[in-house]
C-alpha positions as CSV (number, residue, x, y, z in Angstrom):
1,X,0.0,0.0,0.0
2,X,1.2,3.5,-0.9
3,X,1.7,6.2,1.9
4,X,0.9,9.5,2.2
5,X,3.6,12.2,0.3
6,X,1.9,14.9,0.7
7,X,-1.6,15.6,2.2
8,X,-3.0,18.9,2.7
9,X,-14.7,6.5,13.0
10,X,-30.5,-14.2,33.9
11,X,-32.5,-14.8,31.8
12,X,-31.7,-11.6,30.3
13,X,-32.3,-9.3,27.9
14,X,-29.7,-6.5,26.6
15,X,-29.9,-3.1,25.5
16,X,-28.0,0.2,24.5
17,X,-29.6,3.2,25.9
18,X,-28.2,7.0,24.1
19,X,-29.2,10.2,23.6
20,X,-29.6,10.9,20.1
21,X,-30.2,13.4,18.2
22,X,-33.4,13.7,16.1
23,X,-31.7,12.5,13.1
24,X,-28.9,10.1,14.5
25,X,-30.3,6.8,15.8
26,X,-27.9,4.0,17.7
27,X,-29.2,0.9,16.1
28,X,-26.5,-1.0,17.9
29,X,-23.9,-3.7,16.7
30,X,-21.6,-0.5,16.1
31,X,-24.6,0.9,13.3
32,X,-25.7,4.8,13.8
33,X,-28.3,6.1,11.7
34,X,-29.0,9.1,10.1
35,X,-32.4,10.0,8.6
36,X,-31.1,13.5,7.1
37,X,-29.2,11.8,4.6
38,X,-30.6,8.5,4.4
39,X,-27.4,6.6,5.6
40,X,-26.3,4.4,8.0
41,X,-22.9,5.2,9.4
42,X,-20.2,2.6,10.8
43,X,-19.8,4.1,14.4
44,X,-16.4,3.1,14.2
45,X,-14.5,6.1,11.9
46,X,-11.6,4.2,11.5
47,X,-12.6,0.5,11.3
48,X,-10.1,0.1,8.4
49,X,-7.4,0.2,11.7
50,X,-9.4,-1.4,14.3
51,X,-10.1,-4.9,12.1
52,X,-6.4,-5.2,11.1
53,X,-6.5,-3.8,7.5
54,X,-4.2,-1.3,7.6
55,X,-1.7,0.0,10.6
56,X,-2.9,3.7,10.7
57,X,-6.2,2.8,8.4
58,X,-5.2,5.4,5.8
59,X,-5.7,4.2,2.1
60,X,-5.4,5.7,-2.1
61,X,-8.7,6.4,-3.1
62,X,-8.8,3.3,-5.5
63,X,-7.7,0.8,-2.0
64,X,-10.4,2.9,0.0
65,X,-13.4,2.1,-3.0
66,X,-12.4,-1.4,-2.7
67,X,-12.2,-1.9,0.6
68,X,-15.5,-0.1,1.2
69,X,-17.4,-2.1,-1.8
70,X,-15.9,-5.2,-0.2
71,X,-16.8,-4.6,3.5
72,X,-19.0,-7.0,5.5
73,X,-20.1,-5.8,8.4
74,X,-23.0,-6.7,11.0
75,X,-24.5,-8.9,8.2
76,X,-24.3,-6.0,5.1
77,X,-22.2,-6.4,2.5
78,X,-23.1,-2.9,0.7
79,X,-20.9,-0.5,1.9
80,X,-19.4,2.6,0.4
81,X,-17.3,5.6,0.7
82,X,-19.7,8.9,1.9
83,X,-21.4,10.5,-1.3
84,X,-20.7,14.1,-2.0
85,X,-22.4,16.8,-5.1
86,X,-20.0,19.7,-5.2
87,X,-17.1,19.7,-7.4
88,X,-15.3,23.2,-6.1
89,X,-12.9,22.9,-3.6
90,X,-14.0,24.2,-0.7
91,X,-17.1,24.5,-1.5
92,X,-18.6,23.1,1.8
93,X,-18.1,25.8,3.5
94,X,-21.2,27.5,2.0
95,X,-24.5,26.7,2.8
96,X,-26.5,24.3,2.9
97,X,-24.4,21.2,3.2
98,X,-23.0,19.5,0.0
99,X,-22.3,16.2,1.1
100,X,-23.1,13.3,3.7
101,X,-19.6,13.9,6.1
102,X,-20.5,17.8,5.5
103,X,-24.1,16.6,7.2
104,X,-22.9,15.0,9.6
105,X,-20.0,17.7,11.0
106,X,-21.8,20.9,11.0
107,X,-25.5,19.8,11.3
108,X,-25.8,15.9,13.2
109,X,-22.6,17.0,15.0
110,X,-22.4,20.6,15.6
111,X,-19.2,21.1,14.0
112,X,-18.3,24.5,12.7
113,X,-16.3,25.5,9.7
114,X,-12.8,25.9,10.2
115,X,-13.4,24.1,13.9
116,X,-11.9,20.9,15.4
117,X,-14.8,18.4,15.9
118,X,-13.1,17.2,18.8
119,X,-13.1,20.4,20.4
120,X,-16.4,22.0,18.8
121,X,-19.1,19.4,18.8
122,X,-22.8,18.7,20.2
123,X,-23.2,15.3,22.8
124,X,-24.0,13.1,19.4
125,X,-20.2,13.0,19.1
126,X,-20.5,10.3,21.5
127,X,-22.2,8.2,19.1
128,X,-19.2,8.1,17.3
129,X,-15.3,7.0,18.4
130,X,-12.2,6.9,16.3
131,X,-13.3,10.2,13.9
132,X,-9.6,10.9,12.7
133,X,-9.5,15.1,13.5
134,X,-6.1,15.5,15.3
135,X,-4.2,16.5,12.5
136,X,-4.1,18.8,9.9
137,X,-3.6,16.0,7.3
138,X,-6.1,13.9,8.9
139,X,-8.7,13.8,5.8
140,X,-11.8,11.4,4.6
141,X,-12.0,10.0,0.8
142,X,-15.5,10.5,-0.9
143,X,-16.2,8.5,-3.8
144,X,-16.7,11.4,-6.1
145,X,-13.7,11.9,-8.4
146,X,-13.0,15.8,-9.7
147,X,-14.8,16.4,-13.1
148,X,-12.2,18.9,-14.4
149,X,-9.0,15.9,-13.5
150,X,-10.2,12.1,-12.5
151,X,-6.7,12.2,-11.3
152,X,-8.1,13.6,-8.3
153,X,-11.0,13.0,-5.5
154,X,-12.8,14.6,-2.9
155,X,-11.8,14.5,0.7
156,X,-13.2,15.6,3.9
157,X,-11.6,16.7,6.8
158,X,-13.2,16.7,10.2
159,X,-10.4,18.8,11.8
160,X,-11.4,21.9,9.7
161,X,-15.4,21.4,8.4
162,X,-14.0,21.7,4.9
163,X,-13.5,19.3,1.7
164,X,-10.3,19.6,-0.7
165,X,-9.4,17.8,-3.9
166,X,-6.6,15.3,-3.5
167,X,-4.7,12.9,-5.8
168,X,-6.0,9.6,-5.7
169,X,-2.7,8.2,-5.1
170,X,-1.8,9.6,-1.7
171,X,-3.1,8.2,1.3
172,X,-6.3,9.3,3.5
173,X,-9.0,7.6,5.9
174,X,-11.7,5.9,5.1
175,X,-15.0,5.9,6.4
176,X,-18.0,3.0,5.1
177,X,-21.3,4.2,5.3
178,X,-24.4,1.9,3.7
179,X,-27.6,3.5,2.1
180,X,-30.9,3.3,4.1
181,X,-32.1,2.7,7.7
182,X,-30.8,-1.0,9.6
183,X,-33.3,-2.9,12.0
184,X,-32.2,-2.5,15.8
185,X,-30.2,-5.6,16.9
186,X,-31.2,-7.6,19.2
187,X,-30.8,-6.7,22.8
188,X,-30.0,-3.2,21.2
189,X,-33.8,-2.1,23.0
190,X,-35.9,-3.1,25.8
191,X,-38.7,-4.1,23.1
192,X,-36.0,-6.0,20.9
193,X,-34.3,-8.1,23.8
194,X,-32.2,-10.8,23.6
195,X,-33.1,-14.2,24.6
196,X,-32.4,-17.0,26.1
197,X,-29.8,-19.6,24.1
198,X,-30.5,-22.1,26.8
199,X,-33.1,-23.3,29.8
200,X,-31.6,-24.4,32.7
201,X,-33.1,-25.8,36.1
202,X,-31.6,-22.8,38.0
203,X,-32.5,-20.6,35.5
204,X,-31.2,-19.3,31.7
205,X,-28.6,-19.1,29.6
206,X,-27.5,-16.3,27.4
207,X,-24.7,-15.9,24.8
208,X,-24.2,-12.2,23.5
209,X,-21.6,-9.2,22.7
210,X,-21.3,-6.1,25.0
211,X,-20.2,-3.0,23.9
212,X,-19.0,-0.5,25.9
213,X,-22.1,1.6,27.4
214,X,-25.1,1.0,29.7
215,X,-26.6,-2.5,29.2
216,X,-29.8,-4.0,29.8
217,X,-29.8,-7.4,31.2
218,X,-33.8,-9.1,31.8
219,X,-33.6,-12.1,35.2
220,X,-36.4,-13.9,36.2
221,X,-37.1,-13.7,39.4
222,X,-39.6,-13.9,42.2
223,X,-38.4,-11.5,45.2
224,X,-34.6,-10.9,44.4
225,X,-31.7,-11.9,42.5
226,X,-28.0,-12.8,42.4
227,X,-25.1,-11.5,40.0
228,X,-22.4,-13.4,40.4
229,X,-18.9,-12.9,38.3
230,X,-16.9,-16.0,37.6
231,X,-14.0,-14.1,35.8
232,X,-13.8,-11.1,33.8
233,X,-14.6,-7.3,34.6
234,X,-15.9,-6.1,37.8
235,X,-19.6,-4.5,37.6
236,X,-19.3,-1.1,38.0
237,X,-22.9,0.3,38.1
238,X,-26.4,-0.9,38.3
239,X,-29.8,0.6,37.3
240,X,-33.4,-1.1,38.3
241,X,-36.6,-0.7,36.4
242,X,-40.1,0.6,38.1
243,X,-41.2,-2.5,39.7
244,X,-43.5,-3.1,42.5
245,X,-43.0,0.2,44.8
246,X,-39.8,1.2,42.6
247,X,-37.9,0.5,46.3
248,X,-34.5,-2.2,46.7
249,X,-31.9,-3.5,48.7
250,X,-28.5,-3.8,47.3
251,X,-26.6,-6.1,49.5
252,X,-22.8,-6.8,48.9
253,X,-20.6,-9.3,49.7
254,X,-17.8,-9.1,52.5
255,X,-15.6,-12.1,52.0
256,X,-18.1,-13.9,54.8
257,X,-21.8,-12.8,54.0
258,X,-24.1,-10.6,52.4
259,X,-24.2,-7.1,53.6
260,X,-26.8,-4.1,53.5
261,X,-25.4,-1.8,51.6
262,X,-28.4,0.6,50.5
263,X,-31.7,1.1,49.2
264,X,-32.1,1.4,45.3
265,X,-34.7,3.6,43.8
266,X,-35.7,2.5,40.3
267,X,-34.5,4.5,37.4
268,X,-31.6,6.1,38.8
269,X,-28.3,4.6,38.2
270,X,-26.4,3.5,41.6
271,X,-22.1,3.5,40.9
272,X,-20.3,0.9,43.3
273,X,-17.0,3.1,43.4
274,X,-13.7,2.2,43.3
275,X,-13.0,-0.6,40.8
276,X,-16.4,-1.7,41.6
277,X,-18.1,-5.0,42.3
278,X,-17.8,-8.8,41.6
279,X,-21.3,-9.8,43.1
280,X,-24.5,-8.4,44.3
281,X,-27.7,-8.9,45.7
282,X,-31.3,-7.2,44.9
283,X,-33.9,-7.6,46.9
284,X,-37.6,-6.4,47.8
285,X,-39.3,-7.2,44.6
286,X,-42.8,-7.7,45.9
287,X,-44.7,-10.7,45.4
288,X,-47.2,-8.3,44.8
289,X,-45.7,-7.4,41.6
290,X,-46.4,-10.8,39.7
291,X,-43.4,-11.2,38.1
292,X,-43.6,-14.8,36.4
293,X,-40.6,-16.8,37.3
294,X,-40.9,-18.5,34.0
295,X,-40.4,-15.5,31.9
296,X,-36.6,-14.6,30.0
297,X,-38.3,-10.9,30.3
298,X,-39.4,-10.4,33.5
299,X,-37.2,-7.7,34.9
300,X,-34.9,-5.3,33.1
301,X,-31.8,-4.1,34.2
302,X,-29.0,-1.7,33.8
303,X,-25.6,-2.8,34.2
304,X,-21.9,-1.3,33.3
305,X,-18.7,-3.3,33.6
306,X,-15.1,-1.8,34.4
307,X,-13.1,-2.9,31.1
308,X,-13.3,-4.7,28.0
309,X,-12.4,-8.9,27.7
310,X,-14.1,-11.8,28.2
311,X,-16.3,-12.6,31.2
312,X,-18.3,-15.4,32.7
313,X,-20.8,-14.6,35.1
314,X,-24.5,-15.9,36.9
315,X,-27.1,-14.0,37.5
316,X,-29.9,-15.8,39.5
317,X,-33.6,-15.7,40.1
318,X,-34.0,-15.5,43.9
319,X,-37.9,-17.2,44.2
320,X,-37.6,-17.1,48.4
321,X,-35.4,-15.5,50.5
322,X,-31.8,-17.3,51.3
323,X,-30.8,-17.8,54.6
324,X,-27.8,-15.7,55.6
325,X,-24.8,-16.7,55.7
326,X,-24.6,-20.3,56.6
327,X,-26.5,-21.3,54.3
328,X,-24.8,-19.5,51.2
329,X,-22.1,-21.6,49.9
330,X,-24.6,-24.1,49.9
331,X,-26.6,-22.0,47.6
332,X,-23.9,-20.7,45.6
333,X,-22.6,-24.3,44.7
334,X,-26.0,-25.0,43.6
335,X,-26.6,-22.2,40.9
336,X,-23.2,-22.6,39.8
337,X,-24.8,-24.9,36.8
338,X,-26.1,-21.3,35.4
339,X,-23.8,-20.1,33.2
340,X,-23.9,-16.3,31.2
341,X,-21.0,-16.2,28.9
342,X,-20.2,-12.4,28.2
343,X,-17.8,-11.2,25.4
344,X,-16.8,-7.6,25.6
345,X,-17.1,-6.0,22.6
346,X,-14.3,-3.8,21.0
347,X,-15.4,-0.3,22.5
């Protein structure tokens, strides 16, 4: 590959929850949405680095086309290099905007001409990781060649709001978007979750990918629950649904027993500090509430973890209370034939 000469992004359910803007829609599996211009976006801005084909992800404009035309990603195959209509350099700094990465910077993302979007940008920028900005030199290939010399094609840079004619032959970033909207994932919303791969007599089993945000994890249970982590990252925060009178008891574990902690309102995310938590307890779920202890959806929680790798981990319907403590290793042994295999995502 040529470089650059010159140059001038249990039981249980899961979920991503963002803000979005009104045109910018998280369809998880690394997909973001935008209904301005019709696309769908690879959240990643530099994918061509983070999968291994290229060390820095910069590529010719005839090695970007190809790699974009021959990307397959969360199950599409018809990827392509953003779409531009002006032909003047520089052009994009008029008004309105002339191409889909000139949409995105100065109206999805709040960029402004002449502006860093690292450093001038709206809270959809979050939706995003890996937008290559830091450098003057840092540009995006379109696919549209010049009219007036094929030698050359357009290139957008996110450090400056602008696009500039470039030879084909040096080397920029590359950035695949796909026409059209894409189904949410699975797991991806509370309506969409993911289910069960397995039934178990202590309860479910679940095989799935988490990124790294806020997920939403669905237990059955009766009047409480376990999470247990066999290996992998600590949890680091927890956030309960409105069930029953909205009211919990996070108990933790002190090496001996479970502890009171504190009380858990639902719908505000609780942080266990430090480099948080291998276990926990809920409790208080009244029986009142009528959760079925046979349903994968039952009860829909929040969870964050403290780092990316794999994990294995329980998480167990509590159907009566558990004597405490004697009685817990006895317990534990017993739903240690749960299993919830958890692969962290590349954040």
């Amino acid at each position: 590959m040529k470089k650059k000469v010159f140059s001038i992004v249990v039981g249980a359910s899961l979920s991503i929850s963002t803000a979005s803007h009104a045109d910018l829609f998280d369809r998880g599996n690394g997909l973001i949405y935008d209904s301005g211009s019709n696309i769908t976006w690879m959240a990643d801005a530099n994918y061509a680095k983070t999968s291994g084909f290229d060390a820095t992800g910069q590529m010719t404009w005839s090695e970007a086309t190809v790699w974009a035309s021959n990307l397959t990603y969360a199950g599409y195959s018809d990827w392509r290099l953003p779409a531009t209509s002006i032909y003047e350099v520089l052009c994009s700094i008029c008004e309105p905007y002339y191409s889909e990465m000139d949409n995105l910077f100065k109206k999805e993302l709040g960029g402004i001409a002449g502006g860093d979007i690292a450093t001038h940008h709206n809270s959809q920028y979050g939706l995003f990781h890996n937008i290559q900005s830091s450098s003057f030199f840092a540009y995006y290939w379109t696919n549209q060649e010049l009219t007036d010399d094929k030698s050359y094609a357009e290139t957008y840079s996110f450090r400056l709001g602008l696009e500039l004619g470039w030879s084909k032959d040096d080397d920029n970033y590359a950035w695949a978007v796909r026409q059209g909207d894409v189904p949410v994932a699975s797991g991806f919303a509370p309506q969409n979750p993911i289910l069960p791969t397995a039934t178990l007599p202590s309860g479910w089993q679940f095989n799935f990918t988490i990124p790294n945000e806020l997920l939403y994890i669905d237990p059955t249970v009766a009047v409480g629950y376990d999470y247990l982590l066999d290996s992998g990252p600590n949890f680091t925060s927890v956030l309960l649904p409105s069930v029953g009178d909205g009211h919990f008891s996070l108990y933790l574990w002190n090496g001996t027993e479970w502890t009171l902690d504190s009380t858990l309102d639902s719908g505000i995310q609780h942080a266990f500090g430090g480099a948080g938590v291998d276990r926990f307890r809920i409790t208080g779920i009244e029986t009142s509430a009528g959760l079925d202890p046979n349903s994968a959806t039952a009860f829909v929680t929040g969870l964050t973890f403290a780092a990316t790798g794999q994990a294995s981990m329980h998480m167990n319907p509590i159907t009566q209370l558990v004597p405490e403590p004697e009685t817990y290793a006895m317990f534990l042994a017993g739903l240690g034939l749960l299993g919830w295999r958890i692969h962290r995502a590349r954040g």
